[in-house]
C-alpha positions in Angstrom: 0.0 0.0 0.0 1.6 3.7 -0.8 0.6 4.8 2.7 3.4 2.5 4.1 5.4 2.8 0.7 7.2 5.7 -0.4 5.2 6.7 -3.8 8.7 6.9 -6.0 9.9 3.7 -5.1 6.4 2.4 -5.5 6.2 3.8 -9.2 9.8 2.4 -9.7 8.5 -0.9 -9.1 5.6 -1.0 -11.4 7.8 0.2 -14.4 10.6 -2.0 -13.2 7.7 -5.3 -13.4 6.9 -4.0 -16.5 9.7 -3.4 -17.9 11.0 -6.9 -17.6 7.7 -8.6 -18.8 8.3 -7.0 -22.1 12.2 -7.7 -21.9 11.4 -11.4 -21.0 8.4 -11.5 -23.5 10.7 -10.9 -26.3 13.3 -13.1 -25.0 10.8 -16.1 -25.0 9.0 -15.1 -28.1 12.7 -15.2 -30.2 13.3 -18.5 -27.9 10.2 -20.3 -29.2 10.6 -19.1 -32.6 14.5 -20.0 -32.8 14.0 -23.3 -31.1 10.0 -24.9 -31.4 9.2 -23.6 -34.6 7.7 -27.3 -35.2 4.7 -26.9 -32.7 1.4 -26.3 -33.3 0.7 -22.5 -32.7 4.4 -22.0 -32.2 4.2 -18.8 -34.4 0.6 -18.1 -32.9 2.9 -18.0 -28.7 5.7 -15.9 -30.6 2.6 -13.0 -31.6 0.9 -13.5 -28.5 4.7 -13.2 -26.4 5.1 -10.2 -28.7 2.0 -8.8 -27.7 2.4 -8.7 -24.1 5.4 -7.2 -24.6 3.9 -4.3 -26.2 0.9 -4.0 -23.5 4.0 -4.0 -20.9 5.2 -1.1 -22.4 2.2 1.0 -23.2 1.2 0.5 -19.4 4.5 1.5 -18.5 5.1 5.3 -20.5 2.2 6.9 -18.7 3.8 6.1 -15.4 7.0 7.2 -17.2 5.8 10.5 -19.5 2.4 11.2 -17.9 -0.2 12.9 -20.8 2.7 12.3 -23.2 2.4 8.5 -23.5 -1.4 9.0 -24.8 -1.2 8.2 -28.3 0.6 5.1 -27.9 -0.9 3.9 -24.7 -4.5 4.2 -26.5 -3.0 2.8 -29.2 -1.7 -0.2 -27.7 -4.8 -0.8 -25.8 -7.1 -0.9 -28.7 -5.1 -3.0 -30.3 -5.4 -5.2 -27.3 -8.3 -7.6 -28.7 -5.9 -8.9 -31.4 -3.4 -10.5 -29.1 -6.3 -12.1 -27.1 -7.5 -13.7 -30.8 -4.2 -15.2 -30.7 -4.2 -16.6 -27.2 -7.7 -18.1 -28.3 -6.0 -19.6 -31.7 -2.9 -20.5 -29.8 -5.4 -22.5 -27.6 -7.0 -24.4 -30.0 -4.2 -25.2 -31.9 -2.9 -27.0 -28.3 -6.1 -28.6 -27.9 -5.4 -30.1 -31.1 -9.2 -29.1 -31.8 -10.7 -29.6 -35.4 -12.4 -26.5 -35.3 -9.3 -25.0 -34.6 -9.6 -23.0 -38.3 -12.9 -21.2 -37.5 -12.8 -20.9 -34.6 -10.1 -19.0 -35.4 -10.7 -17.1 -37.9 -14.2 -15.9 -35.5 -12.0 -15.0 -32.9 -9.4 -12.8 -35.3 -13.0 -11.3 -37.2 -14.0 -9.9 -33.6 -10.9 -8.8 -32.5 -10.0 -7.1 -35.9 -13.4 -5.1 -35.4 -13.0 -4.5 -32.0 -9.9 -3.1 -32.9 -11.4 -0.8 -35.3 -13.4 0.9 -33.6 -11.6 1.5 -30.4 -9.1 3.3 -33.3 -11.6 5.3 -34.8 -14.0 6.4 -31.7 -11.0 6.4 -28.8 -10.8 4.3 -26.0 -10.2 6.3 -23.2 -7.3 9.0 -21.4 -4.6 9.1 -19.9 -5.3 11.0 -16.2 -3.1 11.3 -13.2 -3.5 8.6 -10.5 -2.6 8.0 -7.2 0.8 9.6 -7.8 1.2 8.4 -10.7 2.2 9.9 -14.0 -0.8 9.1 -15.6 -2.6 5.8 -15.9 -5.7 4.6 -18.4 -9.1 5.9 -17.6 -11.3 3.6 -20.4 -14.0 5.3 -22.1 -17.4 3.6 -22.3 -15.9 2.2 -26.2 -12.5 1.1 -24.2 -14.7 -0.5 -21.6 -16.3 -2.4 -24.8 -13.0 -2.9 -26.1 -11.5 -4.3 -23.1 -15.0 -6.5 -22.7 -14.0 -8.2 -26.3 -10.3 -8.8 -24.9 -11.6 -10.4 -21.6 -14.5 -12.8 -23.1 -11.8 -14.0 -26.0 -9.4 -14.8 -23.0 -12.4 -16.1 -21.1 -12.9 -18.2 -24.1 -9.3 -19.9 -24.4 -9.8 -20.3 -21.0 -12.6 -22.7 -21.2 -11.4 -24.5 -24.1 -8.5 -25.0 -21.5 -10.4 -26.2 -18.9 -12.7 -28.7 -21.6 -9.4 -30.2 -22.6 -7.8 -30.9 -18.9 -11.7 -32.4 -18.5 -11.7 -34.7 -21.7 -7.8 -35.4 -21.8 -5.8 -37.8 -19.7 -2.0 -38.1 -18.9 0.7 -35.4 -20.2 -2.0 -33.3 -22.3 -4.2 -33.0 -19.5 -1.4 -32.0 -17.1 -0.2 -29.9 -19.6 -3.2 -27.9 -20.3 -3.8 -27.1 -16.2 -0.4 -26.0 -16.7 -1.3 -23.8 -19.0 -4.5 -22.7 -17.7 -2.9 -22.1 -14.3 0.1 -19.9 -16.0 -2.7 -17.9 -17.7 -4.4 -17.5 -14.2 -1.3 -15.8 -13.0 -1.9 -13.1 -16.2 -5.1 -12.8 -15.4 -4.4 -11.9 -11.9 -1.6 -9.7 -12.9 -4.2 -7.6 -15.1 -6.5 -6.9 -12.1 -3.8 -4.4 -11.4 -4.6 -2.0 -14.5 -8.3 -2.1 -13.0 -7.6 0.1 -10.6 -7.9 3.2 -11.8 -10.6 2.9 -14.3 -12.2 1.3 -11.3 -11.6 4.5 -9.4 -9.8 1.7 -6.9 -7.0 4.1 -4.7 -4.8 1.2 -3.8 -1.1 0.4 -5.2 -1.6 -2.2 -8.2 0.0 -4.9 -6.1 -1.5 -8.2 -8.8 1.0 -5.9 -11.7 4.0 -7.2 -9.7 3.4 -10.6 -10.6 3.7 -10.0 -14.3 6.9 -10.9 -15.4 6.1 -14.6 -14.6 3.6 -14.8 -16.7 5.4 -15.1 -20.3 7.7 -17.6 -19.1 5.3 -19.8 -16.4 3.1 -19.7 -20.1 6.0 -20.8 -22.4 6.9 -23.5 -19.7 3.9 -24.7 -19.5 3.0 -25.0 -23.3 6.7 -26.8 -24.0 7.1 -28.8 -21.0 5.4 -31.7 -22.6 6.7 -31.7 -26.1 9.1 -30.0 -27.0 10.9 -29.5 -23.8 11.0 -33.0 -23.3 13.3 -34.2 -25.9 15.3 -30.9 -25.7 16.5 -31.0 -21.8 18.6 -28.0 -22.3 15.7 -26.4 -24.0 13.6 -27.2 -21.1 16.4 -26.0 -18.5 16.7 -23.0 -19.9 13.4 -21.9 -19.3 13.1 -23.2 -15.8 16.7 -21.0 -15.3 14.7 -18.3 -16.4 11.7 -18.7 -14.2 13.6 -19.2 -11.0 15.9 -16.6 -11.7 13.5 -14.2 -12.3 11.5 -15.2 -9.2 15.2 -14.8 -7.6 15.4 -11.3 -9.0 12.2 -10.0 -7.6 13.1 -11.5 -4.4 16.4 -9.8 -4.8 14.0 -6.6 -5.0 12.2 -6.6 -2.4 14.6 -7.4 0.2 16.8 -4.6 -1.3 13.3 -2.2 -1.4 12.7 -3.2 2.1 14.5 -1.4 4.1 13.8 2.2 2.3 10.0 1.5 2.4 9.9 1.4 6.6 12.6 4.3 6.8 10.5 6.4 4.4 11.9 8.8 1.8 15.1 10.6 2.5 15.8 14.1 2.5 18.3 16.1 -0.2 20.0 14.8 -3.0 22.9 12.8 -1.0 20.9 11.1 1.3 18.5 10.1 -1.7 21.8 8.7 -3.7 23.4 7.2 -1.1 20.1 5.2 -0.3 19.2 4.5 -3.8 23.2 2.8 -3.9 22.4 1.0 -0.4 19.5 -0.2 -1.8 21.3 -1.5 -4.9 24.4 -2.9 -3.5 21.7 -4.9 -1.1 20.0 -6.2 -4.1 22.9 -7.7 -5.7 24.1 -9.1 -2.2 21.1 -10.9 -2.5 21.2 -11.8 -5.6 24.2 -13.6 -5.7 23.6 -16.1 -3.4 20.1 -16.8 -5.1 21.6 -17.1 -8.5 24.3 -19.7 -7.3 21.0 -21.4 -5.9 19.0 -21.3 -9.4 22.0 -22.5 -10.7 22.6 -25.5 -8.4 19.2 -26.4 -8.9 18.6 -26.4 -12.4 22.3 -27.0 -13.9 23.4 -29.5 -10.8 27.4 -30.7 -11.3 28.6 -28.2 -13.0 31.5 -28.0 -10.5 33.1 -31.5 -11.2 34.6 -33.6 -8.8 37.1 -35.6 -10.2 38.0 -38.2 -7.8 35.0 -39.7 -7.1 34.4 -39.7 -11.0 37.5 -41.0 -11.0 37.2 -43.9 -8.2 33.5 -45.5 -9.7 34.9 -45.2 -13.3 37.1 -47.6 -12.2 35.1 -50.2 -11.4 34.7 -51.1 -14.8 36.1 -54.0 -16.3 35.3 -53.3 -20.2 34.2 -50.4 -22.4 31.0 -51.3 -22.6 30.5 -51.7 -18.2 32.3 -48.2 -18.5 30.3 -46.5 -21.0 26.8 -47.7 -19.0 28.7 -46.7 -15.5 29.9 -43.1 -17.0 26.3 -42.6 -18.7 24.2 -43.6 -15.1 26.8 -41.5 -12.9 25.8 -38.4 -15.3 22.3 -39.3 -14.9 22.6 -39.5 -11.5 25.1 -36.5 -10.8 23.5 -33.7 -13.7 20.1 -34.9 -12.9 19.3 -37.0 -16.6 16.5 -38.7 -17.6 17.3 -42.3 -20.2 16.7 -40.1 -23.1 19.3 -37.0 -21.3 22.7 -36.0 -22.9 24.9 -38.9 -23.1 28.6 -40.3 -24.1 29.3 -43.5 -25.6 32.8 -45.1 -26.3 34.5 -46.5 -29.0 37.7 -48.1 -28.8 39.5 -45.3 -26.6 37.8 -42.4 -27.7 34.8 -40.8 -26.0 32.3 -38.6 -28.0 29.4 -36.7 -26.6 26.1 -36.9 -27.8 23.5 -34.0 -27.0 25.7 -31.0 -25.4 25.5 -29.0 -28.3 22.7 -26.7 -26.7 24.2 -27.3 -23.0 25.9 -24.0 -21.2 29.2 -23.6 -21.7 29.9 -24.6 -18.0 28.2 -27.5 -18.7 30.0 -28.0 -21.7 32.9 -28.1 -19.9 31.7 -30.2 -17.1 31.6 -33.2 -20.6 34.1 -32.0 -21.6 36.2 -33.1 -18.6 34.4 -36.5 -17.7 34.6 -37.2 -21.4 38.7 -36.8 -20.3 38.0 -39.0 -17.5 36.3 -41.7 -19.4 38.9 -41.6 -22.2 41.8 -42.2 -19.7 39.4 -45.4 -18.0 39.0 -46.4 -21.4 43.2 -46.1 -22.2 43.3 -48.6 -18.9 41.5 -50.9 -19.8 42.4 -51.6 -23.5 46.7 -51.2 -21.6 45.2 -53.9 -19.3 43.8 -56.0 -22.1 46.9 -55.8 -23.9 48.8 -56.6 -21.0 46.7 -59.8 -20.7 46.5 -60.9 -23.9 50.2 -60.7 -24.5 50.6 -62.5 -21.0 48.3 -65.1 -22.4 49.9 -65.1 -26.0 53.1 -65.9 -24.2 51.9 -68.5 -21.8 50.4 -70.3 -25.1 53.3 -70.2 -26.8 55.0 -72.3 -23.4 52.0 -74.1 -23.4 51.8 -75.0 -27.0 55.3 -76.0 -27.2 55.1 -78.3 -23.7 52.5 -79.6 -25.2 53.9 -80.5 -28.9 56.8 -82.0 -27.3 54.3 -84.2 -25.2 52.8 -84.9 -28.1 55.8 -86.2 -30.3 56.6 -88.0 -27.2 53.5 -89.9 -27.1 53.1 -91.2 -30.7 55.9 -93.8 -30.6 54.6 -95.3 -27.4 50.9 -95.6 -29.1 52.4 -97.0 -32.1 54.2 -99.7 -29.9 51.4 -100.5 -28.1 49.3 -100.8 -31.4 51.7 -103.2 -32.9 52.4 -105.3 -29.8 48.6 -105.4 -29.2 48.6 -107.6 -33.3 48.6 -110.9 -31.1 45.9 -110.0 -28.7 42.3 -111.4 -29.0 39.9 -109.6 -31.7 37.9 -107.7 -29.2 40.7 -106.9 -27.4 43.0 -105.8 -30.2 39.3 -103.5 -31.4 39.6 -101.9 -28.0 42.8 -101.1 -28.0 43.0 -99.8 -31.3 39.7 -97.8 -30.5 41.7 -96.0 -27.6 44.8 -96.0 -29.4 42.4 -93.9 -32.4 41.0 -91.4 -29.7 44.7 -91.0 -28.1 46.0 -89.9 -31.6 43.3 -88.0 -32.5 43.9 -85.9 -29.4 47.8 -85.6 -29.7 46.7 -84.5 -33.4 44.2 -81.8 -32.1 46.6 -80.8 -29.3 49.6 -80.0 -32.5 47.0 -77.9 -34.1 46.1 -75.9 -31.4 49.3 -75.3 -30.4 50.8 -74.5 -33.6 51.2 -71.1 -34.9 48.5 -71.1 -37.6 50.0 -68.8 -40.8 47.6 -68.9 -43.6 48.4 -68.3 -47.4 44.7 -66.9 -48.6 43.8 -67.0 -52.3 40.3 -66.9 -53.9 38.4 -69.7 -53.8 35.1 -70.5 -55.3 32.5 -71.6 -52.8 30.0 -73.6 -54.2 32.5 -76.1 -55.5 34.3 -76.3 -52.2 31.8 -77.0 -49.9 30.0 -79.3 -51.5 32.9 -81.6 -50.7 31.9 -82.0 -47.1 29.0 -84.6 -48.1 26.3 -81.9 -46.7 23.9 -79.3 -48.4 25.2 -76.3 -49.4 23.5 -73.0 -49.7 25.8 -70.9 -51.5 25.2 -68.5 -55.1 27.4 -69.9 -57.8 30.3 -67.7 -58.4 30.6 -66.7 -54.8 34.7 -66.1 -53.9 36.2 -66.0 -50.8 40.0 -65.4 -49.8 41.2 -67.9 -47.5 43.7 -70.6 -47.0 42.1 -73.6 -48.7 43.5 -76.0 -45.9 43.1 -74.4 -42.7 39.3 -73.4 -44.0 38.9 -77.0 -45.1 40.0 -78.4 -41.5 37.8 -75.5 -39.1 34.6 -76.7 -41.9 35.5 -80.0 -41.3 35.7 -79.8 -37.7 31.8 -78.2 -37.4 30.4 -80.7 -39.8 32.3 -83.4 -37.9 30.7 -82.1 -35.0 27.3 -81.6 -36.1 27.4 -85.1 -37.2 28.3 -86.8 -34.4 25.0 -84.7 -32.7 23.0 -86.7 -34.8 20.6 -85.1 -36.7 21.2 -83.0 -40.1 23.6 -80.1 -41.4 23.8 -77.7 -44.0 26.5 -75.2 -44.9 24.8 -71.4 -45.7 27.4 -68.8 -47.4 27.2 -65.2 -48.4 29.3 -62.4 -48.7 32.8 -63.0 -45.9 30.6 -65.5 -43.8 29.8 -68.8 -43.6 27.1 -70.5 -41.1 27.2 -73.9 -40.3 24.2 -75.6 -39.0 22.8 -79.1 -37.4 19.3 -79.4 -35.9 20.7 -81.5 -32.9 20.2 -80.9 -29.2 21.5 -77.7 -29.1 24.6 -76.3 -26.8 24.3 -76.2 -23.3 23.8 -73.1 -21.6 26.3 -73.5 -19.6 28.7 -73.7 -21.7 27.7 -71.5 -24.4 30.6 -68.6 -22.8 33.4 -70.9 -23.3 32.0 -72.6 -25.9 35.5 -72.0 -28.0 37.7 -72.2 -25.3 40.2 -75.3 -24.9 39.0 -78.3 -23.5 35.2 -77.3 -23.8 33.3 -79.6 -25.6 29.7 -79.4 -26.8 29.3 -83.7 -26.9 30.6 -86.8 -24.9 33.7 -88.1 -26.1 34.8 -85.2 -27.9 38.6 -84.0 -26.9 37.2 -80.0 -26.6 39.8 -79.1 -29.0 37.8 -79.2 -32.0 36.0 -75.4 -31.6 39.2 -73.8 -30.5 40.9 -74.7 -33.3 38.3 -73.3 -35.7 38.6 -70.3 -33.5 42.3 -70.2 -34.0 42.1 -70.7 -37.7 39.3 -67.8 -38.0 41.4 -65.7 -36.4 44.3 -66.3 -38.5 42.2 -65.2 -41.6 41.4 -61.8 -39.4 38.2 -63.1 -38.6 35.5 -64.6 -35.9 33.6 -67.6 -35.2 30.2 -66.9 -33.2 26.8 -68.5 -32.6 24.5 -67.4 -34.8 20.1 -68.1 -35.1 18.7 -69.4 -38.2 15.5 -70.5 -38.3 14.9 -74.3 -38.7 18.0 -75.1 -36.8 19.0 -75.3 -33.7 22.6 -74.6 -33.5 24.5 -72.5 -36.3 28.3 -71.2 -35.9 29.3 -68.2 -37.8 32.5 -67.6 -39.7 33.0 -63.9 -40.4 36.1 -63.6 -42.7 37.9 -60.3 -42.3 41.7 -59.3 -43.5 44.6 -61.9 -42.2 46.4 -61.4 -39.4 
């Protein structure tokens, strides 16, 4: 009230509220149109934003210039009707109504007359108020233009209410958002009441103003577009609470000068105008570091604990899902947030482009972080697989010399066992068979497999495994004709002893073999190519490590693959030798 606030502060405060809804209007209005041009009604919010922006000011310059402000205060304010035609269309076109057109065009028709005639007949006058400048005194034609205004807005805001009625879910929260953003306009308006009302009270309700544009824009993009853009969405949210934090900033900086009272002479009256400034920012520092905090949270990285849980991971892909959830967690990211992802050692960064630049930097450096985990653990896997290279290599040659060692002694015991009975001699030869076939299996595992690749013709090839073949004629593949011939042999061998049928399928670099036996056991399916892992009984689980090893001679893989009618299929994928 101006009996316990001093009148020049008290006008300061109305043109300051004003003032910013129109700075803020335009802000949003070139926000919306540079960023959600792809809404419906996008273009309808930016005339509408645009609007209020010039009400803000036309309410303001009598306060400012008195008299002087007439023609475009009147001005403005008959033109009023037009940006309520928008709010109706903007409406609509969020209702996703289908008589959003005529509606529409009704709603511009009335305004555009309205309009009219409060330029042609007047709509009121400027008068002196309450120690004001001037305010707007409507005329009985302003009173029916201002009528026209408030039943279009009263008609958006039905349509508004109807839809958070009839809708469930995000559009219905979405249009009380809306409706209860527009409430805080419609409140704020009460305000320019007062004087045609004849009301001598400070417009208090004008004071809330400046949260109207952006609460609106919130609430209109909070569902759409603002949910795939996170930065987007943010932004505005910074906005809202900072704004909130600059009024606050006001007031507590306005505070003290309104229970002191006006000073006296032109020092005193600078000196507390400065107080009252260097108050305001002392207040608002500490709320901006807040709005901060709470919208852009982890902007001030921590590196060791980023450091310590990044850590835990024991592969790229564990790393890249522990970095992503510990910025989700940190920065306050939904699943479909800003994110990194990892390949080989390098890190890229996937939806920062809109981000602050603090927060630009904040990727930046756990993108550094990640990349020096991922450096780690490829060094590690190095480490390891040259460890393991070498202790195959000791292993390989233990185990050919074993193997030489062993074949005199089964060829002795073959021969000596000539003389024996005929089952027993079948036995002992039967052993005598698996024992070679294993000292043979162990040799090729542990040789060093170097291939000489040249093109060969599919078809032709594998049709001499005695099994179907599905496979274009003139298909090529480079490969070493033996060492492919002994990994094929090895599957079909396999597959056969299943029971059950095979079939060889080729394309392009791979080649799937396939039985319909019973399958691989699912405990063994992570090892499955490993040494001494075998997928039937009397197998010497050799077999499917040494396709593995001659695969990877050719620069290639062996897999498990799914085709239909079968239930087993291995996958060679053919890539450049090694």
């Amino acid at each position: 009230m101006l009996s316990t606030m001093d009148t020049a502060f008290g006008i300061m405060a109305y043109i300051g509220a004003l003032g910013l809804t129109a700075l803020a209007s335009l802000l949003l209005a070139g926000f919306v149109a540079a960023k959600a041009r792809g809404l419906p009604g996008a273009w309808t919010l930016v005339a509408f934003l645009c609007g209020v922006a010039l009400w803000s000011l036309a309410m303001a310059a009598p306060a400012m210039w008195g008299a002087g402000a007439e023609p475009f205060t009147l001005a403005v304010i008959a033109l009023s009707p037009l940006p309520a035609a928008a709010f109706v269309h903007l409406v609509f076109a969020f209702a996703l109504c289908g008589a959003l057109r005529p509606v529409a065009w009704a709603s511009y028709g009335i305004a555009l007359i309205a309009t009219l005639a409060g330029l042609a007949l007047g709509v009121g006058r400027i008068a002196p108020w309450h120690g004001f400048a001037g305010a707007f005194v409507p005329s009985p034609v302003g009173w029916g233009v201002l009528s026209i205004t408030a039943g279009l807005s009263l008609a958006g805001h039905l349509r508004l209410a109807q839809t958070w009625r009839q809708q469930s879910g995000l559009h219905r929260d979405q249009a009380g958002a809306v409706f209860a953003s527009s409430g805080i306009g419609l409140l704020a308006l009460t305000g320019f009441a007062f004087p045609a009302l004849g009301i001598e009270a400070y417009p208090w309700p004008v004071l809330a103003l400046p949260l109207y544009s952006v609460a609106l824009v919130y609430a209109v993009l909070r569902h759409r577009f603002m949910a795939a853009d996170v930065w987007a969405r943010r932004g505005l949210v910074w906005v809202l609470l900072l704004a909130g934090a600059g009024g606050a900033a006001a007031l507590i900086a306005t505070l003290p000068l309104a229970l002191a009272g006006r000073p006296e002479g032109f020092v005193a009256t600078w000196a507390a105008l400065a107080g009252a400034m260097a108050l305001g920012l002392v207040a608002m520092a500490p709320l901006k570091r807040l709005t901060d905090r709470l919208v852009f949270p982890g902007a001030a990285l921590d590196v060791e604990p980023w450091r310590d849980a990044l850590a835990q991971a024991v592969d790229e892909r564990e790393l890249e899902a522990l970095a992503n959830a510990k910025l989700r967690r940190d920065l306050g990211f939904g699943p479909d947030g800003p994110c990194l992802a990892i390949t080989g050692e390098a890190v890229t960064l996937a939806g920062w482009d809109d981000a602050p630049a603090a927060m630009r930097h904040t990727a930046s450096r756990v993108a550094a972080l990640v990349e020096e985990a991922a450096r780690r653990i490829a060094s590690a896997r190095r480490m390891v697989h040259a460890e393991r290279e070498a202790r195959l290599a000791e292993l390989g040659a233990l185990a050919a010399t074993i193997a030489h060692d062993l074949r005199n002694p089964l060829g002795i015991v073959q021969m000596a066992a000539t003389g024996a009975p005929p089952e027993v001699r079948a036995e002992i030869g039967e052993q005598v068979g698996r024992m070679n076939a294993l000292v043979t299996d162990i040799l090729d595992y542990a040789r060093a497999w170097t291939v000489a690749p040249r093109p060969i013709e599919l078809a032709p090839f594998l049709a001499g495994f005695g099994v179907p073949v599905h496979a274009d004629e003139g298909l090529m593949l480079t490969a070493d004709p033996l060492a492919l011939r002994r990994a094929l042999a090895n599957l079909v061998d396999n597959a056969g002893a299943m029971g059950g049928e095979c079939a060889i399928y080729a394309q392009t670099g791979v080649i799937d073999v396939c039985d319909n036996g019973p399958g691989i056991a699912p405990e063994i399916v992570g090892s499955l190519f490993k040494p001494f892992v075998s997928r039937r009984p009397g197998g010497t689980g050799l077999g499917l490590a040494i396709v593995a090893r001659i695969v990877e001679a050719h620069g290639g893989t062996v897999s498990l693959a799914q085709r239909e009618g079968w239930t087993t299929c291995f996958r060679l994928t053919f890539g450049e030798p090694a």
